[in-house]
Backbone bond lengths (Angstrom), bond angles and torsions (degrees), N, CA, C in turn:
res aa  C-N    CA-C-N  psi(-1)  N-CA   C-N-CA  omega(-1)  CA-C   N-CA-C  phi
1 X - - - 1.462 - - 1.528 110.27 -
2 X 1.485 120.10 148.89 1.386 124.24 -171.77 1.454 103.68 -76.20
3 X 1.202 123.29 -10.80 2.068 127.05 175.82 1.456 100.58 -81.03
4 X 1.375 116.73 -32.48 1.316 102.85 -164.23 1.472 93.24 -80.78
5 X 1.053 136.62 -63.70 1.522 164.57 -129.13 2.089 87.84 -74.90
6 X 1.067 107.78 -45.38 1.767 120.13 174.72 1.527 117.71 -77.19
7 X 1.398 112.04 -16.38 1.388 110.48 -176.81 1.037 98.26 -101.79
8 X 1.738 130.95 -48.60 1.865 117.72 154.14 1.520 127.91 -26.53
9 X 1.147 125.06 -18.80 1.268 139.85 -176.11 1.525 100.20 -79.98
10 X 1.702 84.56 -75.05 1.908 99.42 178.72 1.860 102.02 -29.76
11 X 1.629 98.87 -81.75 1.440 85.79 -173.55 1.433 143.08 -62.67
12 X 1.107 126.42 -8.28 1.350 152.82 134.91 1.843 115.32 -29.17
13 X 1.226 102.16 -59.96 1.549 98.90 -170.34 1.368 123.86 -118.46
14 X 1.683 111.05 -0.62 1.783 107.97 162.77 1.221 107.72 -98.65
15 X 1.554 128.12 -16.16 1.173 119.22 177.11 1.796 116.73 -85.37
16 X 1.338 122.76 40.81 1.556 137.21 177.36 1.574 93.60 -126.57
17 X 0.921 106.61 116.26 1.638 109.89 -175.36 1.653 97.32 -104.89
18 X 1.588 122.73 -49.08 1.253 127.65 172.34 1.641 123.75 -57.90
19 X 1.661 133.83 60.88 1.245 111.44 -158.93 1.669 72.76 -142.31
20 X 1.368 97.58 169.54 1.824 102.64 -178.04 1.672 74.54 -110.43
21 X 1.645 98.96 153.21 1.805 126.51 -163.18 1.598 88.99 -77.96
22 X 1.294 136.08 -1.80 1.515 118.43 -175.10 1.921 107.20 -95.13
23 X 1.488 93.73 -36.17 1.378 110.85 169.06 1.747 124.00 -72.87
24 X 0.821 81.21 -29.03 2.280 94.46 172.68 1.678 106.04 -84.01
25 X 1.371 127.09 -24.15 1.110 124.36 -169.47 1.843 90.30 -92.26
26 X 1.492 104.03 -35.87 1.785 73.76 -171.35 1.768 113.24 -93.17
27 X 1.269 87.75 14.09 1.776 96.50 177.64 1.548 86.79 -77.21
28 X 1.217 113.48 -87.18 1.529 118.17 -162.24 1.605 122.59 -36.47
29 X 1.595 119.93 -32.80 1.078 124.29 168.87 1.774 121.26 -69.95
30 X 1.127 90.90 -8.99 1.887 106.41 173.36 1.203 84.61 -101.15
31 X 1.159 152.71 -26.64 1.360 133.89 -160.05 1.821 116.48 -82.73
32 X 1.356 83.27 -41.80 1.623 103.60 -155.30 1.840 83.48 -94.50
33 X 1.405 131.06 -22.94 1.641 98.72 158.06 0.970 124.70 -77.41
34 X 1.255 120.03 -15.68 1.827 112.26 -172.47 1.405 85.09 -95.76
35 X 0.824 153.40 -7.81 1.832 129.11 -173.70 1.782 113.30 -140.41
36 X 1.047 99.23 1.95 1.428 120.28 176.89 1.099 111.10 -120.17
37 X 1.237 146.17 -31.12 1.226 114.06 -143.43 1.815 93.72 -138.17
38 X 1.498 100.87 -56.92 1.566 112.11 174.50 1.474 115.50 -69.81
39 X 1.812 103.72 111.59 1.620 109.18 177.32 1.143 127.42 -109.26
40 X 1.280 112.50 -163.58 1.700 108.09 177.05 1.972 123.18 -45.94
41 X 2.245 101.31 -17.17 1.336 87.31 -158.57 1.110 95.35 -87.72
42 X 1.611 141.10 4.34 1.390 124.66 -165.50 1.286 121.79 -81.04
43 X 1.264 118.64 169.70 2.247 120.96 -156.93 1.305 62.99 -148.16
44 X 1.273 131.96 59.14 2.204 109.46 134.81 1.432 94.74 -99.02
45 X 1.092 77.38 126.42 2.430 107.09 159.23 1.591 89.94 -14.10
46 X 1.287 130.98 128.07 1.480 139.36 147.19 1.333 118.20 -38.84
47 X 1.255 105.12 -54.79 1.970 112.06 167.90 1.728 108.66 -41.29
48 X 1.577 105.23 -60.22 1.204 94.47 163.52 1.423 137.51 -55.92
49 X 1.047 138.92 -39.57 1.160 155.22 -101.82 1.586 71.41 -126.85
50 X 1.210 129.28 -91.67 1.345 152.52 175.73 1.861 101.48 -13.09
51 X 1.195 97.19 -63.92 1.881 110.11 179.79 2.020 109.80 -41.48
52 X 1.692 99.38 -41.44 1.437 113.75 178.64 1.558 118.19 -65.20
53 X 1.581 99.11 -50.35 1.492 101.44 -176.74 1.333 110.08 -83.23
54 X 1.096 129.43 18.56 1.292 133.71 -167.63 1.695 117.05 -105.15
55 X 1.830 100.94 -41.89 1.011 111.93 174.05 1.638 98.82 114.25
56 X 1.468 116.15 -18.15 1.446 107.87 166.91 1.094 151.86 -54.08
57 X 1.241 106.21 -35.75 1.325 139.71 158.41 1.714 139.24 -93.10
58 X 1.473 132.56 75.71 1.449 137.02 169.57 1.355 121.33 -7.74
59 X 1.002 118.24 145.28 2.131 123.74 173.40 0.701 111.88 -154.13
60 X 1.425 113.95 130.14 1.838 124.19 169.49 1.261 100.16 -108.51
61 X 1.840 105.83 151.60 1.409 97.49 154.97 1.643 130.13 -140.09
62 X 1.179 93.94 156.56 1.549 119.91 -158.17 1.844 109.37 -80.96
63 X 1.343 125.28 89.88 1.431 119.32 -179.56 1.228 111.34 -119.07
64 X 1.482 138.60 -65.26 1.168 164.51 -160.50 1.712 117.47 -57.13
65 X 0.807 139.87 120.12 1.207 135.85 155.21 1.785 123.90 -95.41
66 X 1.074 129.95 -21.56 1.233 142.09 -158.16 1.164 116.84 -176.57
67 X 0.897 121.29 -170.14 1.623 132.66 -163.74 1.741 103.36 -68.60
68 X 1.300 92.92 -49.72 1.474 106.33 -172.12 1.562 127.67 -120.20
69 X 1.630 126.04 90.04 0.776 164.05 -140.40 1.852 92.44 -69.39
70 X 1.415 136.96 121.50 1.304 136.64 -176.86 1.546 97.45 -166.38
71 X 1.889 106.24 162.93 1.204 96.01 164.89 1.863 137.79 -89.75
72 X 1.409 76.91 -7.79 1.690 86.38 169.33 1.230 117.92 -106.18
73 X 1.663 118.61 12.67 1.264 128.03 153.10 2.006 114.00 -68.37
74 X 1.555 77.75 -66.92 1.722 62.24 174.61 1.690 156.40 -59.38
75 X 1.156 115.44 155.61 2.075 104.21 -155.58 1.681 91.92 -112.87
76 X 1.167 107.41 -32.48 1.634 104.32 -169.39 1.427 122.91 -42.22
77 X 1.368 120.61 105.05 1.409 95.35 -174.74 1.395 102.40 -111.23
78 X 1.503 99.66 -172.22 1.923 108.45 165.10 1.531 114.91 -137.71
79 X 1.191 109.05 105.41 1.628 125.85 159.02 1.336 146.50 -87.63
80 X 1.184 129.77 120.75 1.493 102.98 -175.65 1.413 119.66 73.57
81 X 1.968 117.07 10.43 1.204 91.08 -170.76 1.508 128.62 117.86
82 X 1.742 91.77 -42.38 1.411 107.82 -162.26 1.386 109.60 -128.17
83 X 1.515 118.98 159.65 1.416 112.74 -169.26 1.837 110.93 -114.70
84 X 1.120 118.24 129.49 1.749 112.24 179.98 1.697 91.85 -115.96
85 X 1.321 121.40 172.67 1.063 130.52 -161.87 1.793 137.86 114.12
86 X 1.172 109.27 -175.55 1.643 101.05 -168.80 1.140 121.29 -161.75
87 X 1.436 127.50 95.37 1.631 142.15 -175.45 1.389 112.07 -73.42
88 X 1.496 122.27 109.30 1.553 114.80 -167.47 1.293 96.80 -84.46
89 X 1.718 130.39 -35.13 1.023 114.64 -173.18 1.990 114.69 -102.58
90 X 1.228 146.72 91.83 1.285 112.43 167.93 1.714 105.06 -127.36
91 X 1.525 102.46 154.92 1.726 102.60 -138.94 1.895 67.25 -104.14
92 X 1.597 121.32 133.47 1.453 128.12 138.84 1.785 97.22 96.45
93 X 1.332 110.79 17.70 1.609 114.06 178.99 1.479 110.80 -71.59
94 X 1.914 114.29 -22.67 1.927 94.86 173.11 1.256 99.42 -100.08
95 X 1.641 128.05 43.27 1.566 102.80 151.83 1.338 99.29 -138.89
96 X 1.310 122.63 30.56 1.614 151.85 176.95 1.758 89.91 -67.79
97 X 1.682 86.02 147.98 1.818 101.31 163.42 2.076 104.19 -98.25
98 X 1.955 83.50 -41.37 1.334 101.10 -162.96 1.612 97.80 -149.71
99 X 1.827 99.77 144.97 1.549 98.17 -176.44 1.262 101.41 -107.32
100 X 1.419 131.44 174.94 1.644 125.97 168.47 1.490 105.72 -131.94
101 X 1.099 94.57 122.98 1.668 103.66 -163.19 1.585 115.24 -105.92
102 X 1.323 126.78 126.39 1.307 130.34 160.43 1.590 120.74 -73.02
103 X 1.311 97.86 113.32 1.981 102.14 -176.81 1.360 100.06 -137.39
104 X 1.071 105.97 -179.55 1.282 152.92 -168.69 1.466 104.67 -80.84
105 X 1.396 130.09 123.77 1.682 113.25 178.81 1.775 87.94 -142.49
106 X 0.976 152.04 68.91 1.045 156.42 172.98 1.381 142.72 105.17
107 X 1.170 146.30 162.05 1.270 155.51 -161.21 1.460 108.44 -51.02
108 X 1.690 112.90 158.68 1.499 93.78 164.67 1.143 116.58 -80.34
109 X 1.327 121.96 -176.81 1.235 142.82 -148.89 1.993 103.48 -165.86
110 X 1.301 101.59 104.26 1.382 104.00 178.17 1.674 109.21 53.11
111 X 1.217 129.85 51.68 1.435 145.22 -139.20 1.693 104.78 13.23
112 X 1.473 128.69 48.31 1.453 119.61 173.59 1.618 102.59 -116.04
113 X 1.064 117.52 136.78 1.466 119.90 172.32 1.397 113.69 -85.77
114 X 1.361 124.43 110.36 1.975 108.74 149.20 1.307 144.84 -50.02
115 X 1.833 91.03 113.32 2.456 76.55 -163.94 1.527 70.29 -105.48
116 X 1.499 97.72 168.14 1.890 126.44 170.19 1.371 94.78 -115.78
117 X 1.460 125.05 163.43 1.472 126.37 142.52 1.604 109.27 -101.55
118 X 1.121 124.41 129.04 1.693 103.32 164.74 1.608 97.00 -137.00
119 X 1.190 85.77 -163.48 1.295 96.53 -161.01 1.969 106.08 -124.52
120 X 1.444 109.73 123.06 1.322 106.05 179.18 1.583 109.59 -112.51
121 X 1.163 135.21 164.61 1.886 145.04 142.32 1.316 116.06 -38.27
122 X 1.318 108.32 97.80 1.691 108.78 176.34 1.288 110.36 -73.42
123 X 1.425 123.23 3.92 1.348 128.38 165.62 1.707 117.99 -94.88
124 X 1.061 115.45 1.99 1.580 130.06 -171.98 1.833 109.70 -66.47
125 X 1.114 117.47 102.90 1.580 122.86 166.46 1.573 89.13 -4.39
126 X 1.446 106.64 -61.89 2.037 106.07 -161.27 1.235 118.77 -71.79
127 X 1.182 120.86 -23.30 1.490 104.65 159.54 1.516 127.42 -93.25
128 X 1.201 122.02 132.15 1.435 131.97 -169.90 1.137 113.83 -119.38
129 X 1.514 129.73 136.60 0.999 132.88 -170.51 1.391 120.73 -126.83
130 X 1.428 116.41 124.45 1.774 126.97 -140.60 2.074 94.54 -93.15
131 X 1.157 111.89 -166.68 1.924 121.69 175.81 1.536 94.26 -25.57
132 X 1.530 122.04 122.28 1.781 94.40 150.29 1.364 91.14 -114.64
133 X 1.242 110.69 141.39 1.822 133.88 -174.76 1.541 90.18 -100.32
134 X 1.637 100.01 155.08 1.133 106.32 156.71 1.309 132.09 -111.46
135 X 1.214 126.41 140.57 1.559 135.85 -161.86 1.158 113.03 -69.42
136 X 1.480 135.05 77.07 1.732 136.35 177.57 1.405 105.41 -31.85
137 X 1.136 113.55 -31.16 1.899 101.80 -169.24 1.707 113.56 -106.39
138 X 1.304 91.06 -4.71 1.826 104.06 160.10 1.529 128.01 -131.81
139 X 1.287 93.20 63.79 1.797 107.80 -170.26 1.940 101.07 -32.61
140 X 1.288 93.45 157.64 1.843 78.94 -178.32 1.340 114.94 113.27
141 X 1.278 110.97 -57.55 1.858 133.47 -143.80 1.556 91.52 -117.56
142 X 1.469 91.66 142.01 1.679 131.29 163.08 1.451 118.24 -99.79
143 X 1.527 107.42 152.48 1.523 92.96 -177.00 1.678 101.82 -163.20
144 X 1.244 115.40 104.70 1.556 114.85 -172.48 1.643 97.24 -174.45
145 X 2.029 89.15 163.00 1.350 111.60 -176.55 1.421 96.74 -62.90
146 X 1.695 96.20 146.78 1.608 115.85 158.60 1.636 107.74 -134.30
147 X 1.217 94.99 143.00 1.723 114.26 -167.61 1.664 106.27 -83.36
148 X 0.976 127.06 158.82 1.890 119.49 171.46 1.774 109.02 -144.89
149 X 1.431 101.24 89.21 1.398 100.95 -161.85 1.711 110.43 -99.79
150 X 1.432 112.96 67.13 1.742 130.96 -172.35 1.403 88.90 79.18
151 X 1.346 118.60 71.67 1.932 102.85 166.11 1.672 83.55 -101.81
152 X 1.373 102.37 147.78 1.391 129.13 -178.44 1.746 113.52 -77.23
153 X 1.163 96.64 116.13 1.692 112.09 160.42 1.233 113.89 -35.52
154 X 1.595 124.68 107.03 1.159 118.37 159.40 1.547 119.84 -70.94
155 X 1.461 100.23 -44.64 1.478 95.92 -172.27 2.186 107.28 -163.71
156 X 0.966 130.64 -178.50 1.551 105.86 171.52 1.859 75.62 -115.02
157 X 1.700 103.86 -173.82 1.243 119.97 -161.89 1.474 89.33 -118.37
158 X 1.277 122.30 -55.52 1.402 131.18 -172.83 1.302 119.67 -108.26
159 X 1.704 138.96 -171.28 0.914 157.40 158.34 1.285 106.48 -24.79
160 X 1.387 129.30 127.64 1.423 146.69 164.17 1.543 107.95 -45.89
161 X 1.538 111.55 96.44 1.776 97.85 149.60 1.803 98.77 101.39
162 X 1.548 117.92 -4.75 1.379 136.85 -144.41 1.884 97.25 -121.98
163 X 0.756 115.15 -14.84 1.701 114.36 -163.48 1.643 132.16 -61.85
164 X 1.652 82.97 -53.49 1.986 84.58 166.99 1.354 132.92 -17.10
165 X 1.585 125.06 -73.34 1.437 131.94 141.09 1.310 132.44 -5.58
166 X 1.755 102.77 -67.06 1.800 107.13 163.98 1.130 121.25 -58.46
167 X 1.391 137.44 -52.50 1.169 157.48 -167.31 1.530 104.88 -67.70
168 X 1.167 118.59 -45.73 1.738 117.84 -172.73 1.556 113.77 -117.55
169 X 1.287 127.14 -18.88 1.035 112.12 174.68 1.884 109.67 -112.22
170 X 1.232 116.40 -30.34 1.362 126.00 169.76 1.446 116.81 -65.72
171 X 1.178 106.23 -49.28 1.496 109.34 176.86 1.733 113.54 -84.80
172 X 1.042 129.70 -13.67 1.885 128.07 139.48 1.107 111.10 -42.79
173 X 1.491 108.20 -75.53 1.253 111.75 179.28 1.814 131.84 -42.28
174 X 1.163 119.97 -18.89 1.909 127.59 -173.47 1.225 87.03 -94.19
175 X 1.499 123.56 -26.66 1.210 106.09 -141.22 2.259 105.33 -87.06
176 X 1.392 70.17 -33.03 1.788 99.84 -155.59 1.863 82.37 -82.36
177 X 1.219 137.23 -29.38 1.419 132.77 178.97 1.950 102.96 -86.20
178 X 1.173 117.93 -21.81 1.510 121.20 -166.91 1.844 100.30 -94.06
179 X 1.008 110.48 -34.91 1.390 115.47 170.82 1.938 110.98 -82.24
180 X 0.902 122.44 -45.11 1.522 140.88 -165.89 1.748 76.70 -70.11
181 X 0.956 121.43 -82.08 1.711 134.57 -166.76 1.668 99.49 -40.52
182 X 1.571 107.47 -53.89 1.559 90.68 -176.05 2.194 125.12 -62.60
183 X 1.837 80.25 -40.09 1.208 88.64 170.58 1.961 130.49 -53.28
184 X 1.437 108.79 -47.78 1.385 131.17 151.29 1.999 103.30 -22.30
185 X 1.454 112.32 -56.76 1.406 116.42 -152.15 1.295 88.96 -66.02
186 X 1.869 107.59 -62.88 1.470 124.84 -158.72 1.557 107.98 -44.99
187 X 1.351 125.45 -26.88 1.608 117.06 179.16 1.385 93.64 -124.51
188 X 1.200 124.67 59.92 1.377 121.46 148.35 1.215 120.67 89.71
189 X 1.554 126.44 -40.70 1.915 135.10 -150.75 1.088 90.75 -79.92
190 X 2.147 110.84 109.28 1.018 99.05 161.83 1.502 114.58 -77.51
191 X 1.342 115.45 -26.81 1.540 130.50 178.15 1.752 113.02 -15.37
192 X 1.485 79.12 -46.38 2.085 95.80 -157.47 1.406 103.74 -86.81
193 X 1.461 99.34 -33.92 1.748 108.50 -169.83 1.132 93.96 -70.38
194 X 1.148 160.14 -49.41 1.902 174.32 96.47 1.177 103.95 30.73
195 X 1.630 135.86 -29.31 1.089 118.19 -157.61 1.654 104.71 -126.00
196 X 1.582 109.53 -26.22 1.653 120.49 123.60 1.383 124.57 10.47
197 X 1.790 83.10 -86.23 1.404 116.12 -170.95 1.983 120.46 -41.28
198 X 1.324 89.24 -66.54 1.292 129.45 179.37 1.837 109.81 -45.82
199 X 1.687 93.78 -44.55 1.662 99.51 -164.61 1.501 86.42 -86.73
200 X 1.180 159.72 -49.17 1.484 158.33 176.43 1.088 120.56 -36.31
201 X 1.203 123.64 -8.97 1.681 124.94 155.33 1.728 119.13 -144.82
202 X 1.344 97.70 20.19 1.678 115.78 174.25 1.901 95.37 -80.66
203 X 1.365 112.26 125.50 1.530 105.98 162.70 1.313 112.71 -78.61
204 X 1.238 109.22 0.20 2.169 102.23 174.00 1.478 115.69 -80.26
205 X 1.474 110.36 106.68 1.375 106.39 -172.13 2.028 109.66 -51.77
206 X 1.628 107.98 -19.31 1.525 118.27 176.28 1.631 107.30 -28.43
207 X 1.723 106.38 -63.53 1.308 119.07 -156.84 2.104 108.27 -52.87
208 X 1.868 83.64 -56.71 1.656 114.15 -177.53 2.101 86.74 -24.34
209 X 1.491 110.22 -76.88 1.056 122.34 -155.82 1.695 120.64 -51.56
210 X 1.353 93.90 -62.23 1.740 111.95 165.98 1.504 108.80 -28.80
211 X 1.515 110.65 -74.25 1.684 128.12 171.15 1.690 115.61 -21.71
212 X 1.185 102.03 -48.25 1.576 123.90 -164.55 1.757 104.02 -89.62
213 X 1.051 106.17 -31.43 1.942 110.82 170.60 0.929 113.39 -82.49
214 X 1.598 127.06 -25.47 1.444 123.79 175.94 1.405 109.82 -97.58
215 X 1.625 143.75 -0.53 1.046 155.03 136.88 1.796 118.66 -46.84
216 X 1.416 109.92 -54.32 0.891 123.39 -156.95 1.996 100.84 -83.92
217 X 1.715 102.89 -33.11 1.675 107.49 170.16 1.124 120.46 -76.81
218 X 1.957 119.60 -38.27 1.261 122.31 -172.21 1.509 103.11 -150.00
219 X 1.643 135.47 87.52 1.035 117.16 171.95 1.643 135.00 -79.76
């Protein structure tokens, strides 16, 4: 089940209190695709697929275009297969195997756009990768634009045409409870770390929020 598979994560990675924040950020972002994010609908190669959940294989991911995250903000599309476009922000893409990219997969539809997430070769001639800076407040971690000039679809992760949602509100959500939860551990609250827990596979966005106010007053 996808609760269980996310709460292995949870307990897995807030309960390390000793980790530098550059190394915890790219744990959790491996975490929360293989058990968060990638479901029953994805067609990546098993070989692949297997290499990810395994831990063999690195992932960055690709959402953001600008400051301000929308669907008619974003340009990235996918054609043919293939992805063109340009992520100004993605945090840990030059020590990536593979990135997972939010694009564009077709026209609107009742003014709604279809995004995919899939997943491309961060080693691919076509994707290029621009300054990566390093993050003073997450020793560890990289963080810069990467270009996607027709890099080829390996596979999507989720539901055809369905992603936006996963990508921006699901993946906030692991993210902001997986950090909040570790933080919770590191000074003690089991209260918060418990309630973390709880909201990370609760579908009531109530919990998500509560969790995150009492993080943010007393972690």
């Amino acid at each position: 089940m996808k609760e269980e598979g996310i709460l292995k994560v949870y307990d897995e990675l807030t309960c390390v209190s000793e980790v530098e924040a550059g190394t915890l950020l790219h744990n959790i972002i491996q975490g929360i695709v293989s058990y968060g994010l990638i479901d029953e609908n994805t067609d990546i190669p098993k070989e692949i697929l297997g290499s990810i959940l395994s831990n063999k294989k690195k992932v960055a991911i690709g959402v953001g275009e600008g400051a301000y995250t929308s669907p008619s903000s974003l340009r990235t599309l996918i054609e043919n297969g293939k992805v063109t476009g340009k992520k100004n922000f993605i945090s840990g893409a030059d020590k990536a195997d593979y990135i997972v990219v939010l694009a564009r997969s077709g026209d609107q539809v009742n003014g709604i756009y279809p995004f995919d997430a899939v997943l491309v070769d961060a080693h691919s001639h076509n994707v290029k990768l621009g300054p990566q800076k390093d993050l003073i407040a997450l020793p560890g971690l990289t963080h810069g634009p990467v270009m996607f000039e027709g890099a080829e679809v390996i596979g999507r992760i989720s539901a055809k045409g369905l992603a936006w949602d996963l990508m921006t509100k699901k993946l906030r959500k692991y993210e902001d409870l997986l950090i909040g939860g570790w933080a919770a551990n590191k000074y003690g609250n089991k209260h918060i770390h418990n309630l973390c827990r709880e909201a990370i596979v609760s579908p009531e966005p109530r919990l998500w929020i509560e969790a995150m106010q009492q993080v943010e007053k007393d972690p």
